[in-house]
C-alpha positions in Angstrom: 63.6 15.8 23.1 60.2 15.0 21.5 62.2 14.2 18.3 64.5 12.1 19.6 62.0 10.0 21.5 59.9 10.2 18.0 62.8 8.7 16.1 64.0 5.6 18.6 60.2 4.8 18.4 60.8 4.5 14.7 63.9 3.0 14.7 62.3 -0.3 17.5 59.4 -0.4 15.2 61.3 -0.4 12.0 63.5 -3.2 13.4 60.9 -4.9 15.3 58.2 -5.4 12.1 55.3 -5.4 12.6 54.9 -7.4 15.5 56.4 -4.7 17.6 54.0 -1.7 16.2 51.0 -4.4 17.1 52.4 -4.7 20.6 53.4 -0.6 20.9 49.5 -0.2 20.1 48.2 -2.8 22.4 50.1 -1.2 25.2 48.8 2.2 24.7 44.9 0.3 24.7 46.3 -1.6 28.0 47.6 2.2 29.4 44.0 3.8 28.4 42.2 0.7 30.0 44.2 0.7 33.3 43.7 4.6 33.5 39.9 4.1 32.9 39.2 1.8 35.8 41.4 3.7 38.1 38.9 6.4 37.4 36.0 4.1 37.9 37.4 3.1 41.3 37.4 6.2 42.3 34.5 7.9 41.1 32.8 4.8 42.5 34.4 5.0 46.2 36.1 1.9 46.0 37.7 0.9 49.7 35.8 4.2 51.0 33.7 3.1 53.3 34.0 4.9 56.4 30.6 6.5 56.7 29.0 3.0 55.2 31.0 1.1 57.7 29.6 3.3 61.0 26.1 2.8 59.3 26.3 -1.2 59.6 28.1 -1.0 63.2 25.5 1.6 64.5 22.2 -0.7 63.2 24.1 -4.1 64.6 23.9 -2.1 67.8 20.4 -1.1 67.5 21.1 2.5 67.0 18.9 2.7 64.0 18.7 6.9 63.5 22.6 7.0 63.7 22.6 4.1 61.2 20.5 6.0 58.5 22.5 9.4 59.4 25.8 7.6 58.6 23.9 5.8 55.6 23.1 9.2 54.4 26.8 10.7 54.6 27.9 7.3 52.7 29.5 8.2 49.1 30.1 4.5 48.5 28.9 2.4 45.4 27.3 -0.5 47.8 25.2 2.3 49.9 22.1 1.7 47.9 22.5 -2.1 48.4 22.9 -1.9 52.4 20.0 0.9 52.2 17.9 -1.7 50.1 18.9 -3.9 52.8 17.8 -2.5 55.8 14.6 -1.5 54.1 14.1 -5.2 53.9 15.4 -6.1 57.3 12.1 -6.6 59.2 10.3 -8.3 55.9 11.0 -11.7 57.1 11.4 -13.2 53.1 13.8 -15.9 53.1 14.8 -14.0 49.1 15.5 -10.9 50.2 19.2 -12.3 51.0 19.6 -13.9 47.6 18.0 -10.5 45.8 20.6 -8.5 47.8 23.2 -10.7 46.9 22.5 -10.2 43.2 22.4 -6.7 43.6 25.6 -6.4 44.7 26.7 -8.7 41.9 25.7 -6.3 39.5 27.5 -3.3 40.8 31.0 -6.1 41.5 30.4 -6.8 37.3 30.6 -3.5 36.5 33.7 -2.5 37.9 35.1 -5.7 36.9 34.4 -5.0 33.1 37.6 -4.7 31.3 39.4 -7.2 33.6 39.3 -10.0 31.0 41.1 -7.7 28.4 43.6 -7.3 30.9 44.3 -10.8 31.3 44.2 -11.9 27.8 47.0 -9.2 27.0 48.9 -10.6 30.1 48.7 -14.3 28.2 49.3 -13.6 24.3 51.2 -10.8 24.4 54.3 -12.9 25.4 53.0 -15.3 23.0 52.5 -12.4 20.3 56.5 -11.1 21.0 57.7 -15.1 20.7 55.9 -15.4 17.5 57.6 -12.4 16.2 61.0 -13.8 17.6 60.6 -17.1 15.9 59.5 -15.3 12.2 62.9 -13.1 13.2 65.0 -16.1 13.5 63.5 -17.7 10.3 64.7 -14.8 8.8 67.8 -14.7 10.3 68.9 -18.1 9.0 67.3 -17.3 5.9 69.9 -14.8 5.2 72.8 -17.0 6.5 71.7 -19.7 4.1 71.9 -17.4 1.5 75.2 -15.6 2.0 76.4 -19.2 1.1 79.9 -20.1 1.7 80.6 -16.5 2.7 79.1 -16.6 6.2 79.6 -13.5 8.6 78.4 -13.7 12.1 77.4 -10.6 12.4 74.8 -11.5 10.2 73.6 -14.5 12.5 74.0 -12.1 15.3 72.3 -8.8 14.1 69.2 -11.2 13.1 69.1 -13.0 16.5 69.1 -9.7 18.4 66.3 -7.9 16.5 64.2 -11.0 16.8 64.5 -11.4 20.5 63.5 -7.9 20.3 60.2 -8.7 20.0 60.4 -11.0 22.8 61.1 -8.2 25.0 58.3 -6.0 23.8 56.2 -8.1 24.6 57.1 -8.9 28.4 57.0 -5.4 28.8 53.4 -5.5 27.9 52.5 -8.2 29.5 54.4 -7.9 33.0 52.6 -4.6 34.1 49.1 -5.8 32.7 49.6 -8.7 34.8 50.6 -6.8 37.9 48.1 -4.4 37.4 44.9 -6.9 37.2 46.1 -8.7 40.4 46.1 -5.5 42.1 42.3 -5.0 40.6 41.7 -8.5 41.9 43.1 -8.2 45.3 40.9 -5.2 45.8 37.6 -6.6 44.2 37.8 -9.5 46.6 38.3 -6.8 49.8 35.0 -5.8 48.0 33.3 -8.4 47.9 34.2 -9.8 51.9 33.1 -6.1 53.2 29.9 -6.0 51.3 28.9 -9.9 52.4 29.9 -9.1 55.6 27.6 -5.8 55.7 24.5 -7.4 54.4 24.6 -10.5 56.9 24.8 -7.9 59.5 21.7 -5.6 58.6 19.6 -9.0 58.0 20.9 -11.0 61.2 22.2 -8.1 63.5 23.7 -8.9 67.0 20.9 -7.2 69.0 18.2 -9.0 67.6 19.9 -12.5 68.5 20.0 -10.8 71.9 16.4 -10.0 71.8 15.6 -13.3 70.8 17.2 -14.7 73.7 16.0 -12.2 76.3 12.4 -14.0 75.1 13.3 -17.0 75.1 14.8 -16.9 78.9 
């Protein structure tokens, strides 16, 4: 089995050139890369925010011991941020929003390394498989040309197919890079809406617009 699959790998790559063995290498970088991250989202708790979630909900309500007991069970990357934050709740310093904000930058950039290589191999390597379908055709004709008066279409043919080859390899590349980063995106925005959302809470929570207006009646 292992042979088999060994020698049709040789035979695309011997036909392709060696545009196809640069696009067979890219996509086992793009594979490596894609696995990588899905690790980092994980190890980092991406979209796990349960116990960070009741945290925020318990201090909006003023229940400030069940919001650092739920803060304490948290596993999630942004914990340290919302802990950060409602150390600085009470400071009254019109940065601490804008510091908090940056720290949570920091930890978005992070995961989000490794998302431009997945983009740029979703833009050239169609590019990458056209060029090597355009040097196939060159070739193609090439060989017509100099089979002179004697022309078989199979030649014209065979050529034209083992360019366009290298068309396909590379929308195979690029389609499931390009999939793959919008799913990253998608869930790096969800990120980045439950995190702003958190921090606006801890620093302007419901029961202290309450308490202001208890005062103010």
């Amino acid at each position: 089995m292992m042979e088999q699959l060994r020698s049709s790998l040789g035979n695309i790559l011997d036909l392709g050139g060696p545009v196809v063995a640069i696009l067979a290498l890219v996509s086992v970088l793009t594979l490596a890369l894609i696995f990588y991250k899905l690790w980092q989202f994980h190890a980092a708790g991406v979209g796990r925010h349960r116990a960070l979630s009741a945290a925020i909900s318990a201090w909006d309500e003023g229940a400030r011991p069940q919001a650092a007991r739920h803060l304490a069970e948290s596993t999630s990357y942004l914990a340290p941020v919302i802990e950060q934050a409602i150390g600085q709740a009470d400071s009254g310093n019109a940065l601490v929003s804008q510091r908090l904000d940056a720290e949570a930058e920091a930890r978005f950039a992070r995961l989000e390394s490794g998302f431009k290589v997945l983009d740029v191999v979703a833009q050239l390597a169609p590019l990458l498989g056209l060029f090597g379908t355009v040097l196939g055709m060159i070739e193609a004709f090439r060989t017509l040309q100099d089979a002179g008066s004697a022309v078989d279409p199979s030649l014209l043919a065979g050529g034209i197919w083992v360019a366009l080859l290298t068309t396909a390899a590379g929308l195979v590349v690029a389609m499931p890079a390009a999939l793959v980063l919008s799913w990253f995106e998608g869930r790096m925005h969800r990120e980045r809406v439950f995190a702003e959302r958190g921090l606006r809470t801890i620093l302007a929570p419901t029961t202290a617009k309450q308490d202001t207006q208890v005062h103010a009646a």
